[in-house]
DRENVO-987930 format. One record per residue (C-alpha): chain; residue in one letter; residue number from 1; x, y, z. Coordinates in Angstrom, 2 decimals, always signed. Example, Ala and Ser with C-alpha at 12.3 -4.5 7.8 and 13.67 -1.06 7.14 Angstrom:
2
c / r / k / c1 / c2 / c3
A / A / 1 / +12.30 / -4.50 / +7.80
A / S / 2 / +13.67 / -1.06 / +7.14
//
This chain:
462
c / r / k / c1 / c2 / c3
A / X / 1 / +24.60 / -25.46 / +25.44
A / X / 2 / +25.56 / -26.91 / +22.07
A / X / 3 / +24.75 / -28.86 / +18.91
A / X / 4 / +21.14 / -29.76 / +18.43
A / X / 5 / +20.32 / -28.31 / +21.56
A / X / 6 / +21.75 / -24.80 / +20.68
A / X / 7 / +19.54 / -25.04 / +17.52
A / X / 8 / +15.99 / -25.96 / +19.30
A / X / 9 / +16.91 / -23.12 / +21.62
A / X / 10 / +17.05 / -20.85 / +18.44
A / X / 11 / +13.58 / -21.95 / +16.67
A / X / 12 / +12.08 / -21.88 / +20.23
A / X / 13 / +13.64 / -18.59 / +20.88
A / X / 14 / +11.92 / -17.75 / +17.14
A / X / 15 / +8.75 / -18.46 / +17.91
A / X / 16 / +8.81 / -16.92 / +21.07
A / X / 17 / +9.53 / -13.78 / +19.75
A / X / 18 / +6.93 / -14.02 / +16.94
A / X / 19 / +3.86 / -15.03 / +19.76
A / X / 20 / +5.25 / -11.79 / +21.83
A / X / 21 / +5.49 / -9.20 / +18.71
A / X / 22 / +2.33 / -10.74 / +17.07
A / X / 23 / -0.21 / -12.15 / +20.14
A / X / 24 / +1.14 / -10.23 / +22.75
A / X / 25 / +1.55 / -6.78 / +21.20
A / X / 26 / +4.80 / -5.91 / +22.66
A / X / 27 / +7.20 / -4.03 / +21.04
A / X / 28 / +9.28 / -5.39 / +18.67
A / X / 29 / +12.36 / -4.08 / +19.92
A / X / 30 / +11.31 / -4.99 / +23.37
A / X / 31 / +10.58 / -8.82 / +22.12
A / X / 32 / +14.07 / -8.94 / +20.44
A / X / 33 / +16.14 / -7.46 / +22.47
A / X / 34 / +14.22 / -9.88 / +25.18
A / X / 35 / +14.66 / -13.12 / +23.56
A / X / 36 / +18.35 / -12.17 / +22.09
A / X / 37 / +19.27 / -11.75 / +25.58
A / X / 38 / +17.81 / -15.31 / +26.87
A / X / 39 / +19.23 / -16.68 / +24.54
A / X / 40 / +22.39 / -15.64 / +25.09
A / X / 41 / +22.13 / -16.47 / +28.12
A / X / 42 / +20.72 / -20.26 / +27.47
A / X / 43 / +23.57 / -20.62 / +24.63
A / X / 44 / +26.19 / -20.36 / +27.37
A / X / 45 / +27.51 / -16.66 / +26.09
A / X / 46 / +29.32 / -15.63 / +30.12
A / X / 47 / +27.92 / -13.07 / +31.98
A / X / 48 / +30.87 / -10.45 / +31.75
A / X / 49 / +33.92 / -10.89 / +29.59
A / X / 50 / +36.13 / -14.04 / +30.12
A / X / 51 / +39.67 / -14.33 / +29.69
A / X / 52 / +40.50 / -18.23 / +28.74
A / X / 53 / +43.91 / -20.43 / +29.17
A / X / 54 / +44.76 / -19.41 / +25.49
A / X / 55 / +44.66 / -15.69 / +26.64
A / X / 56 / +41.49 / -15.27 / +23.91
A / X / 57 / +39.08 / -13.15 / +25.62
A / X / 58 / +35.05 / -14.29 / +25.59
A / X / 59 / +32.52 / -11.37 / +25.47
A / X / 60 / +30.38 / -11.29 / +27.55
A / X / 61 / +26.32 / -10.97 / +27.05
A / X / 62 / +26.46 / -7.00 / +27.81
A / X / 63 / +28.81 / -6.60 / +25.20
A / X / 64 / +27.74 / -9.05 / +22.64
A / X / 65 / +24.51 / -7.12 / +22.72
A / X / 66 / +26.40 / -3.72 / +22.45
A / X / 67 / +28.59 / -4.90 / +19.88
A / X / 68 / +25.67 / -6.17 / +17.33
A / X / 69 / +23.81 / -2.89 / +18.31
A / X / 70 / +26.67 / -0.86 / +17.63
A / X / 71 / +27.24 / -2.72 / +14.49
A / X / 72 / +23.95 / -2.40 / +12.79
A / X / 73 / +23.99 / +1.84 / +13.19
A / X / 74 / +27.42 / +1.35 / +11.73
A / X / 75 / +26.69 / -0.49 / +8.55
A / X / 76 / +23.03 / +0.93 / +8.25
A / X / 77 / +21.82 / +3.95 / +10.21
A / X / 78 / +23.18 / +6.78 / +8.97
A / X / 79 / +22.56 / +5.03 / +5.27
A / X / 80 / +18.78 / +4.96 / +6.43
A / X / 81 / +18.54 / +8.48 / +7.85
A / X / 82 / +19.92 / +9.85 / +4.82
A / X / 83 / +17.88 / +7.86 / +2.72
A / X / 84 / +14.34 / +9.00 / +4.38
A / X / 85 / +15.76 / +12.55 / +4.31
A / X / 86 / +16.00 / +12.43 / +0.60
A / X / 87 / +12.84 / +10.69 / +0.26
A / X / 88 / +11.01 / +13.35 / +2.84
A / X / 89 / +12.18 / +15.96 / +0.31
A / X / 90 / +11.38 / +14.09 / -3.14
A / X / 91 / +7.99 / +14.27 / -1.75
A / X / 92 / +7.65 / +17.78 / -0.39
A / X / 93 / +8.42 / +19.08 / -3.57
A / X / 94 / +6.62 / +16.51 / -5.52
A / X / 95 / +9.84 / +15.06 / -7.13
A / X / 96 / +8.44 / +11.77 / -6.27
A / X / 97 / +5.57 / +12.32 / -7.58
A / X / 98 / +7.52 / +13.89 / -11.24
A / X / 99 / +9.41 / +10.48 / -11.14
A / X / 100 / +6.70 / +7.88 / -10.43
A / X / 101 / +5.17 / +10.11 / -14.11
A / X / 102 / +8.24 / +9.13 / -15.76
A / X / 103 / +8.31 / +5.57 / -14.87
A / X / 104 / +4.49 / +5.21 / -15.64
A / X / 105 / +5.46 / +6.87 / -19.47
A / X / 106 / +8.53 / +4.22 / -19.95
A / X / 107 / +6.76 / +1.02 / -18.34
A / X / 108 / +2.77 / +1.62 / -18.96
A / X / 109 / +0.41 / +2.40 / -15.91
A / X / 110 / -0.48 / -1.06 / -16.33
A / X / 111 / +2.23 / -3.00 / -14.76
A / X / 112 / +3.53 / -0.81 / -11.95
A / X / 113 / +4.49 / -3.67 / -10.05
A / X / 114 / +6.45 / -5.36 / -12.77
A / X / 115 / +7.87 / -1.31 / -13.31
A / X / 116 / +9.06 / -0.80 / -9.39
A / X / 117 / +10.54 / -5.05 / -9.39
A / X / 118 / +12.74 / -4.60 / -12.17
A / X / 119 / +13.94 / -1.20 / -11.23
A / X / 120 / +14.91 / -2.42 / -7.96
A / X / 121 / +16.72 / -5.18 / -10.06
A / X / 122 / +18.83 / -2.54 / -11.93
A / X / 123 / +19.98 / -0.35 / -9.04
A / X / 124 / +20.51 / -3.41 / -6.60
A / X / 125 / +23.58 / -4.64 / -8.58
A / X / 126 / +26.39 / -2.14 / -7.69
A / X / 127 / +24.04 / -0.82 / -4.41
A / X / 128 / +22.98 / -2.58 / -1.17
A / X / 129 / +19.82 / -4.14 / -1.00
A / X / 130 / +18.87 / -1.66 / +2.65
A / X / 131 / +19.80 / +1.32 / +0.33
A / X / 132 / +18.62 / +0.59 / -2.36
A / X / 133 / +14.91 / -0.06 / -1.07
A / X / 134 / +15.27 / +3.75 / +1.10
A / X / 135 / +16.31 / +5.31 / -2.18
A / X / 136 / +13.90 / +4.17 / -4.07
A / X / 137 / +10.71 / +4.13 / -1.57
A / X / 138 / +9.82 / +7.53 / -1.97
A / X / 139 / +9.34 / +6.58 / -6.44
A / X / 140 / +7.59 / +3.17 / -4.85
A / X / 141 / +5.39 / +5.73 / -2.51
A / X / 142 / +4.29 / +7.93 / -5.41
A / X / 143 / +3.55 / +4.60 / -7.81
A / X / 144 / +1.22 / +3.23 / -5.24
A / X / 145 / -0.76 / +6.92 / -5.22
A / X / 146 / -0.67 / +7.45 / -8.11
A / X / 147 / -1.89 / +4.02 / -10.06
A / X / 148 / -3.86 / +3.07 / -6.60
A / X / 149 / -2.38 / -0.20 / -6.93
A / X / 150 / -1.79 / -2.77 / -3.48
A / X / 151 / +1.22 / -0.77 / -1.26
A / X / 152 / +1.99 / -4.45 / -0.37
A / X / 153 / +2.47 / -5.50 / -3.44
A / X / 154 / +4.69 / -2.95 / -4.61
A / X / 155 / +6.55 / -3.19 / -1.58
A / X / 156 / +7.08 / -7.14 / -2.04
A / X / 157 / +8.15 / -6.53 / -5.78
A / X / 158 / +10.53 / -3.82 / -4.95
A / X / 159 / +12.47 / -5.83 / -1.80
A / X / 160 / +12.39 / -9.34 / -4.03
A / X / 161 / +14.10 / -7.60 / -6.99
A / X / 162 / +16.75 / -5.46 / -5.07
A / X / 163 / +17.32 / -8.99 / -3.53
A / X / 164 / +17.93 / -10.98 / -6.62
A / X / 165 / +20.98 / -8.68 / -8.03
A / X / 166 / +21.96 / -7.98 / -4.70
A / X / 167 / +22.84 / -12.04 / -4.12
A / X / 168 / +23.56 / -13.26 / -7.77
A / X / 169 / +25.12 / -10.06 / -9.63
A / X / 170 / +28.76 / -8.75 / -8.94
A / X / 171 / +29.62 / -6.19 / -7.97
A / X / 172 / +28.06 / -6.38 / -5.15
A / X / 173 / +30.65 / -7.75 / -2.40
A / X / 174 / +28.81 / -11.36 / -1.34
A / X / 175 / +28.84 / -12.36 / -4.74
A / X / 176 / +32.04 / -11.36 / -5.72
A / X / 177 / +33.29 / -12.65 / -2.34
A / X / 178 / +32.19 / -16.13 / -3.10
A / X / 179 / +33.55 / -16.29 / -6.37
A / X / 180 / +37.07 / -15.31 / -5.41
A / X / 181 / +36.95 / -17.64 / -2.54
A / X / 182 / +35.52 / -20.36 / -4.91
A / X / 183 / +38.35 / -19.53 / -7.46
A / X / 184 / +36.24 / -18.11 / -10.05
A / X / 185 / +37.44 / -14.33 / -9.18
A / X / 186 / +38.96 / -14.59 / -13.01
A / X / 187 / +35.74 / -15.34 / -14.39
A / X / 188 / +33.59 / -12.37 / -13.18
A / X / 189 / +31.75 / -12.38 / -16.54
A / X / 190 / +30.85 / -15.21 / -16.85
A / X / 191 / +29.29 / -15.18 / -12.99
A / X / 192 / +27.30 / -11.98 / -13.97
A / X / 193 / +25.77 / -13.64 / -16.62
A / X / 194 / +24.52 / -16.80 / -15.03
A / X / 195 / +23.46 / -14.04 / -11.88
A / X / 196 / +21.67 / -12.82 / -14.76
A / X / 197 / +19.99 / -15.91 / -15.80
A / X / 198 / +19.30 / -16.96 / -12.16
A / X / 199 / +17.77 / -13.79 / -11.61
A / X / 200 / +15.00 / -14.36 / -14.17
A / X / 201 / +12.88 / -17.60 / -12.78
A / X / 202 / +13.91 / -15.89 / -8.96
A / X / 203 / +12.14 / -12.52 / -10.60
A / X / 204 / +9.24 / -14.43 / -11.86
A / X / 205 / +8.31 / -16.19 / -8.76
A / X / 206 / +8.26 / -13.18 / -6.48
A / X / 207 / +6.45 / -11.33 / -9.18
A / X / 208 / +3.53 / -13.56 / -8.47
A / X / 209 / +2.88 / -14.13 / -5.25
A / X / 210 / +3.80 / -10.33 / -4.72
A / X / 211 / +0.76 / -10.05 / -7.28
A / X / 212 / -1.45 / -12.31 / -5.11
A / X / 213 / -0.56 / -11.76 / -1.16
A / X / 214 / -1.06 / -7.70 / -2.07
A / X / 215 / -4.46 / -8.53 / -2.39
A / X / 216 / -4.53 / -10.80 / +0.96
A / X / 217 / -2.46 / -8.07 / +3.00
A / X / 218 / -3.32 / -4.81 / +3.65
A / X / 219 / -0.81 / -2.54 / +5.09
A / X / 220 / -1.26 / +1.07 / +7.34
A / X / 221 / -0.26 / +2.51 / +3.96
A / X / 222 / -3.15 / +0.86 / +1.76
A / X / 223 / -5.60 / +2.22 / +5.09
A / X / 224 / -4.14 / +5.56 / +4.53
A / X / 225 / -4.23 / +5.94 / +1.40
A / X / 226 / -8.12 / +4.89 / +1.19
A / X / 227 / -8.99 / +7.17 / +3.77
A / X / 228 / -7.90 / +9.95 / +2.34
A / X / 229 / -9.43 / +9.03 / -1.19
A / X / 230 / -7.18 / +12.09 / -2.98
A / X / 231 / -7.06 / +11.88 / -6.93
A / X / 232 / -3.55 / +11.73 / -7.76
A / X / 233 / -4.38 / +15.22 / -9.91
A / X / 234 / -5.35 / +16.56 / -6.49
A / X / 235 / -2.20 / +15.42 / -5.16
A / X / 236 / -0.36 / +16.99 / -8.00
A / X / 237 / -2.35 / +20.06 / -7.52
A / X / 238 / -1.14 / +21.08 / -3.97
A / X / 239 / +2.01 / +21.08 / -4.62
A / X / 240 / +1.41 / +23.90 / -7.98
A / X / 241 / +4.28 / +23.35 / -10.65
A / X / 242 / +6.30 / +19.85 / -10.58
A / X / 243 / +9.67 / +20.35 / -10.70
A / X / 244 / +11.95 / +18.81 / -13.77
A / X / 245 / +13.03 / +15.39 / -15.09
A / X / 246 / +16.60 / +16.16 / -14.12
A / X / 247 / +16.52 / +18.16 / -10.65
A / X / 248 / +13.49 / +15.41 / -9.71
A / X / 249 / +16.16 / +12.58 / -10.40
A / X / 250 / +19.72 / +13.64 / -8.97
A / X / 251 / +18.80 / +12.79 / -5.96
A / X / 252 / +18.53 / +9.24 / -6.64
A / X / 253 / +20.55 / +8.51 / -9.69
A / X / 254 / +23.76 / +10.84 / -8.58
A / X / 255 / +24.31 / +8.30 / -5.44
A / X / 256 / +23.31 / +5.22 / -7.53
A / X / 257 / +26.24 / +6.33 / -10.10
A / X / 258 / +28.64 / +6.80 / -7.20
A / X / 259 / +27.92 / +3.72 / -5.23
A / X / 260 / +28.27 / +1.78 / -8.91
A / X / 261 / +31.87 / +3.96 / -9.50
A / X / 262 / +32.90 / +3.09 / -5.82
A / X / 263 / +32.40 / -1.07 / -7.45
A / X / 264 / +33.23 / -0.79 / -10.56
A / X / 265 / +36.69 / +0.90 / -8.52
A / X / 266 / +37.18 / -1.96 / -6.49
A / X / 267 / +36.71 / -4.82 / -9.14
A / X / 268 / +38.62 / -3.26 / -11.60
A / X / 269 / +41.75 / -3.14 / -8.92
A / X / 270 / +42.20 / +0.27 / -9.26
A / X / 271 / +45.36 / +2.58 / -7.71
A / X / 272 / +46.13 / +5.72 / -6.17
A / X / 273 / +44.34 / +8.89 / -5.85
A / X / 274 / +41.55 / +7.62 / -8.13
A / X / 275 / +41.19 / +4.77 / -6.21
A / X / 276 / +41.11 / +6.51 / -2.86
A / X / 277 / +38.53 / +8.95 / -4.24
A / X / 278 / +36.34 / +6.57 / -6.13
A / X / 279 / +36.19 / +4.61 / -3.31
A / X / 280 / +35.24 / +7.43 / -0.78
A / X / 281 / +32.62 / +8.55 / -2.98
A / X / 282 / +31.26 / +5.29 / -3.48
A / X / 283 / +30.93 / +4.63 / -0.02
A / X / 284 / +26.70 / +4.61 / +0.78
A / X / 285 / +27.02 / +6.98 / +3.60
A / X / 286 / +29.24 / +9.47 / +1.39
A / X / 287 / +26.93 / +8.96 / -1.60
A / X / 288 / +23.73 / +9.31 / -0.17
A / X / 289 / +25.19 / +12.75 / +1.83
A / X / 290 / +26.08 / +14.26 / -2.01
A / X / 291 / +22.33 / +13.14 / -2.47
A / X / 292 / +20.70 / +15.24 / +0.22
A / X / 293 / +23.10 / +17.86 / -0.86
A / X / 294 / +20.99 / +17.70 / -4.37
A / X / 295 / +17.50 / +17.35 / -2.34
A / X / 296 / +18.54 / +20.65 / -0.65
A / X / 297 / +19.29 / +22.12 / -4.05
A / X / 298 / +16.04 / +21.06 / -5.39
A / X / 299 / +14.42 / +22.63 / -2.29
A / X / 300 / +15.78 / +25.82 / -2.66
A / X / 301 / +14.60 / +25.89 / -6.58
A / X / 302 / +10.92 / +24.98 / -5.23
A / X / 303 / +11.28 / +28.29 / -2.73
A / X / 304 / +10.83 / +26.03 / +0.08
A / X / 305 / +14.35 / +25.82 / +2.19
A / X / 306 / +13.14 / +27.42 / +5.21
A / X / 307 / +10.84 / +23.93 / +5.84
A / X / 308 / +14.12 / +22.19 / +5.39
A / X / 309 / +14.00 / +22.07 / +9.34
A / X / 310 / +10.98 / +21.09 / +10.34
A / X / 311 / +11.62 / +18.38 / +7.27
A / X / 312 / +15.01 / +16.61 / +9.09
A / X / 313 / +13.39 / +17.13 / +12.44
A / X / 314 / +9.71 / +15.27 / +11.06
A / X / 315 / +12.26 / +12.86 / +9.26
A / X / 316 / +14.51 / +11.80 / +12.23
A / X / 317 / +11.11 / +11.35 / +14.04
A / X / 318 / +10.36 / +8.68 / +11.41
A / X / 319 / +13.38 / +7.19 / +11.17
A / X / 320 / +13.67 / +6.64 / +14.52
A / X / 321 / +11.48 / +3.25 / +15.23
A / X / 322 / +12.80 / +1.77 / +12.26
A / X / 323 / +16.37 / +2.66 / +13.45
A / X / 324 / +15.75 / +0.79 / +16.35
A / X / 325 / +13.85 / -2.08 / +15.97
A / X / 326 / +16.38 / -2.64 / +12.47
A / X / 327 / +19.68 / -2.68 / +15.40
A / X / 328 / +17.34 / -5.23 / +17.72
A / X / 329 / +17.35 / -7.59 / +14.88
A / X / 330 / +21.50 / -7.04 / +14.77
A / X / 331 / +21.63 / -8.15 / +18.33
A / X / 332 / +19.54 / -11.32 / +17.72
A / X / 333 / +22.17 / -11.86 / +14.34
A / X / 334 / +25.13 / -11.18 / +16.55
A / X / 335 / +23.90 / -13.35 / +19.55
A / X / 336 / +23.53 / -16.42 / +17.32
A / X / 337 / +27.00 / -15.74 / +15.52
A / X / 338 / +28.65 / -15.86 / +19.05
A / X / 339 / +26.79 / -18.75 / +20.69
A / X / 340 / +28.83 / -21.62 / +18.47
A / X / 341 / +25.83 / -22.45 / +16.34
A / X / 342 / +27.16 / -21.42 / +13.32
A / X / 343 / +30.56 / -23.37 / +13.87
A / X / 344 / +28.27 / -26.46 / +14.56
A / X / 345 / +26.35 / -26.39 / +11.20
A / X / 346 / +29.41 / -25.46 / +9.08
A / X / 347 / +31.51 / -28.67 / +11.20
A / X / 348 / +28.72 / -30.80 / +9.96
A / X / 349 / +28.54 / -30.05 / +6.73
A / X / 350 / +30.04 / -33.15 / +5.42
A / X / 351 / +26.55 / -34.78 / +6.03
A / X / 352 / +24.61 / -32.50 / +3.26
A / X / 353 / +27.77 / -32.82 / +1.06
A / X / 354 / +26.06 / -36.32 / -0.63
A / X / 355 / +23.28 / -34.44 / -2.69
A / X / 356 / +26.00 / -32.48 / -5.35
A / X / 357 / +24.90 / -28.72 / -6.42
A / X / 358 / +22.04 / -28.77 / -3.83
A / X / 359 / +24.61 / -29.02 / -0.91
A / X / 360 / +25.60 / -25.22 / -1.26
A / X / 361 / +22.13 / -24.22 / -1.69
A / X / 362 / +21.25 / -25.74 / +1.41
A / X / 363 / +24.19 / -24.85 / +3.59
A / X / 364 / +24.03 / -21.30 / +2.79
A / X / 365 / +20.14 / -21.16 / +3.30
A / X / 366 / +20.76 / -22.45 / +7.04
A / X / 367 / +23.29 / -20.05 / +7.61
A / X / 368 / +21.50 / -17.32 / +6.07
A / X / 369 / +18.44 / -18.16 / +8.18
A / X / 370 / +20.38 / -19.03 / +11.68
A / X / 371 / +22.58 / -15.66 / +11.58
A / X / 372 / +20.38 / -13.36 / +9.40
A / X / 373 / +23.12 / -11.30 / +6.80
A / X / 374 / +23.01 / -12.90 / +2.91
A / X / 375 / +26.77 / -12.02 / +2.83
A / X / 376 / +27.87 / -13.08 / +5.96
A / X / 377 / +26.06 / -16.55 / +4.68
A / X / 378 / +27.61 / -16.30 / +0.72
A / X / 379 / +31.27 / -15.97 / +1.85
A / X / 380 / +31.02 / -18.52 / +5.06
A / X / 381 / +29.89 / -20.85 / +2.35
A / X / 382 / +32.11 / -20.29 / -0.09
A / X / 383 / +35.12 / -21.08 / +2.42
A / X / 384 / +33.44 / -24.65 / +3.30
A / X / 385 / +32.44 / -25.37 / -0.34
A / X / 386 / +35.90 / -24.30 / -1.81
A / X / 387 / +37.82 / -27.42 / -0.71
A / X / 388 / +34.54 / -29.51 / -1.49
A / X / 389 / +34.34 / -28.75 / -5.01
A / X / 390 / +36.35 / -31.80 / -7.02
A / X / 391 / +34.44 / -34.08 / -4.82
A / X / 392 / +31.18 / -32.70 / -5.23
A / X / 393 / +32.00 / -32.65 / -8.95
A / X / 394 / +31.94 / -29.07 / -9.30
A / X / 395 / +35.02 / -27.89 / -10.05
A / X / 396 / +34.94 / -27.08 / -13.94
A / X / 397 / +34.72 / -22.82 / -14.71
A / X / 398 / +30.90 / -22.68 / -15.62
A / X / 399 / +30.09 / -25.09 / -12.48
A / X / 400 / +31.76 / -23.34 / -10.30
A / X / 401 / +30.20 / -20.19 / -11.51
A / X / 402 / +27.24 / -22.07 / -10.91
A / X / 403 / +27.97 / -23.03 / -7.18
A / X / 404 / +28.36 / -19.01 / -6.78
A / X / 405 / +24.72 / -19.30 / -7.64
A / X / 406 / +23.45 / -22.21 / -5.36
A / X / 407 / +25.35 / -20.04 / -2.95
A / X / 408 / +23.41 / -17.05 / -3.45
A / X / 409 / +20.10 / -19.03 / -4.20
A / X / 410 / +20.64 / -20.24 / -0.58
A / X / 411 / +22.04 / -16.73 / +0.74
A / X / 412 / +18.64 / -15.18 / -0.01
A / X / 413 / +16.34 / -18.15 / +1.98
A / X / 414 / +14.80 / -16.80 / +3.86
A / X / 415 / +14.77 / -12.91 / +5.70
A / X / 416 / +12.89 / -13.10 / +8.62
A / X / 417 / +13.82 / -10.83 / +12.07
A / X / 418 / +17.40 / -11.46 / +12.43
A / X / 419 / +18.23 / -9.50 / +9.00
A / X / 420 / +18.11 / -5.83 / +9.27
A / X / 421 / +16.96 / -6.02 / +5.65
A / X / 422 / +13.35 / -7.61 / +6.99
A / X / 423 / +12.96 / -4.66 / +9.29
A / X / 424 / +13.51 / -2.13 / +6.64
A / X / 425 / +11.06 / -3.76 / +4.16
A / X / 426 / +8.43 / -4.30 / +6.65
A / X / 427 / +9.03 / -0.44 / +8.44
A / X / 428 / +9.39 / +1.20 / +5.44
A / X / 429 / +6.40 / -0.44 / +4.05
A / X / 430 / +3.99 / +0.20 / +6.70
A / X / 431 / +3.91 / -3.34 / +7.50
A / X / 432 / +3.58 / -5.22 / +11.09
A / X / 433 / +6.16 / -7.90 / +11.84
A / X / 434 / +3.28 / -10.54 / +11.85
A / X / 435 / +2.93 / -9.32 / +8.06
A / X / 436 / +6.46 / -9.27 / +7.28
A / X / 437 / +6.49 / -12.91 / +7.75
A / X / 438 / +3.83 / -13.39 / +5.80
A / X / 439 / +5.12 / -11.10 / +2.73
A / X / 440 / +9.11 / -10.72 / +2.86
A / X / 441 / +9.92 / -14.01 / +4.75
A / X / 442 / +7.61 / -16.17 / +2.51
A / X / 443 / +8.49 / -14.12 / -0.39
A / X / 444 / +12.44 / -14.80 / +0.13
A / X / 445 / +11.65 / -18.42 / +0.48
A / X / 446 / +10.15 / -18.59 / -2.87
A / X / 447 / +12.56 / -16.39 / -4.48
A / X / 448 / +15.24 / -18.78 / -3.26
A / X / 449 / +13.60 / -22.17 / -4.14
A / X / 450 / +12.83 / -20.72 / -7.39
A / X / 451 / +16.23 / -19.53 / -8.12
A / X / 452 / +17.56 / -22.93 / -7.19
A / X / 453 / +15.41 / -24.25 / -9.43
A / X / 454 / +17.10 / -22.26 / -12.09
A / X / 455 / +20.54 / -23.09 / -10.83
A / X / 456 / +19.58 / -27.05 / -11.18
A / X / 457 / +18.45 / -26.52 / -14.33
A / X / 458 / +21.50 / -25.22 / -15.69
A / X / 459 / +23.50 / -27.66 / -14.05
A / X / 460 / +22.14 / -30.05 / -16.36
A / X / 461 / +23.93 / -28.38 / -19.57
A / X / 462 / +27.19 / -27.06 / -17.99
//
């Protein structure tokens, strides 16, 4: 199977999977792994592995599934399971609870939501999107207690403004990516500053309707919390003396700084040891580990290390659906990337090529939605666009700084069940898939439209 066919298999396939998670109650990682497998098999992917005329070997289905499996722990798992360990300890010792007090005293209790968005903003630009939202769930977690506004909500604001940096804002690798391939690599600055600028009318989009569908959507985290009905000084109260500003915040901030020295390392080109150590430190799995190093730490000066245990054994517990169901959606991503459907959109690109700054936009947001990763969808693009770029008139410094954003406007539209990033919103956030689509995938889809709308916008003065 190929061409249009191979893509009616893939929104059939999509809705297939919805009806099962969502009508049929089965497991989500059940339904995915289900429909990734027929449609595989419908896409033509061989049954074992195939050696052609060429010598290339073809995967076959078994190990396409392994290999996207395999793939997702790599890039993800341990980043997760290191993440909820911190978080399990920030709120054990009421850290989280120490740090949601600070944000409240620089932000205002008023506009929590607006508080947790652009903090996700800040920490998304030199961090991943997946790590930044575990880092900073437990502070989200302690926000919704403790000014008893919508878990959705906060949830929503938190993902959309990780997203926005994490597209738009070098360092992170898409971004940067696409502007190298795109010939703009010598013109980082400027690209940061229009992610900047992009960011804002992205920002303000998913602020509201992350404002309004908290109030339509009501997660097993909004249930909880009003069945239990605990003051937050109650809260406060069982756990005696908070501990400080500083011990509360090292585990967050002390990876943060890494992951941004382990960026900063790699766009500034640097060599040797400092490099190589910069570079190790900066890498999530590394940075998070010197975290949970501090969370022990900050245990111990609580008097509570001996539930340090029963903590990483309640944690890994946790962890565990979300682990899986987040490596199910890496199958589907993987199955899609090997079928040939991605080679047949990109081949017929030259069709969207007519309609000038909105043909990125568009290609990347078709890529992004067929195969599920916002980088894998920013640098594909870029590769097409780059030889595109005199004809489509957008070959001047600021315009192709600009086409970096269509890129990433498009790169971010939409998340649905292929991107490992929807499963750890939705998990994390005490969300069912049926309500992920209705928060992060709708949410993405407006973040992206409205960033475009930004990009066009500027296009008309550079």
């Amino acid at each position: 199977m190929s061409g249009i066919a191979l893509i009616i298999a893939f929104v059939i396939a999509i809705v297939v999977m919805i009806l099962a998670i969502s009508r049929l109650k089965i497991h989500p990682f059940l339904s995915i792994m289900t429909v990734s497998l027929l449609l595989g098999l419908a896409a033509g992917i061989p049954l074992v592995n195939v050696t052609g005329k060429d010598g290339v070997v073809v995967q076959g289905i078994a190990n396409v599934i392994g290999a996207g499996f395999s793939g997702t722990f790599t890039s993800i798992g341990i980043v997760i399971i290191l993440g909820a360990l911190i978080g399990t300890v920030l709120e054990a010792t009421g850290a989280a609870f120490k740090l949601a007090d600070m944000v409240i005293k620089l932000v205002s209790h008023k506009r929590p939501v607006l508080a947790i968005q652009l903090m996700g903003w800040v920490v998304s630009i030199p961090v991943f999107c997946d790590s930044g939202f575990v880092i900073l769930d437990p502070i989200r977690k302690a926000l919704v207690k403790r000014t008893k506004v919508s878990s959705v909500a906060m949830t929503v604001a938190l993902s959309t403004g990780l997203y926005a940096s994490h597209v738009f804002i070098p360092p992170t690798p898409g971004p940067i990516a696409a502007a190298n391939t795109l010939g703009a690599g010598n013109n980082l600055l400027l690209v940061m500053g229009l992610g900047v600028l992009v960011s804002i009318p992205a920002l303000i989009g998913a602020f509201f309707y992350a404002s309004y569908i908290g109030k339509k959507v009501k997660s097993a985290e909004d249930t909880e919390n009003s069945e239990t009905a605990k003051s937050y000084e109650e809260i406060v109260a069982s756990y005696g003396k908070l501990p400080g500003g500083f011990i509360s915040l090292a585990p967050i901030i002390v990876p943060i700084l890494l992951m941004a020295l382990g960026s900063i390392a790699s766009m500034a080109k640097w060599q040797g040891a400092i490099f190589q150590v910069s570079s190790f430190l900066g890498t999530p799995i590394i940075a998070l580990a010197v975290g949970v190093i501090f969370a022990v730490i900050q245990l111990a000066a609580a008097g509570k290390t001996e539930k340090f245990y029963v903590i990483t054994n309640e944690t890994l517990k946790v962890v565990g659906p979300i682990l899986f169901i987040t490596a199910a959606g890496g199958v589907l991503g993987r199955v899609i990337a090997v079928s040939g459907m991605v080679s047949y959109i990109t081949s017929n690109s030259a069709i969207l090529a007519s309609v000038g700054i909105f043909f990125p936009f568009l290609l990347s947001a078709i890529l992004k939605s067929a195969q599920g990763s916002s980088t894998v969808a920013l640098t594909t693009t870029a590769g097409i666009v780059a030889p595109l770029l005199a004809g489509l008139g957008l070959d001047s410094p600021a315009r192709t700084a600009l086409t970096v954003m269509a890129i990433g406007a498009g790169a971010m539209t939409v998340s649905h069940a292929n991107d490992s990033y929807f499963w750890v919103v939705t998990n994390f956030g005490g969300m069912t898939p049926e309500q992920g689509y209705r928060t992060q995938t709708t949410v993405t889809l407006i973040e992206g439209v409205c960033a475009m709308a930004g990009v066009f916008i500027l296009s008309l003065f550079l």
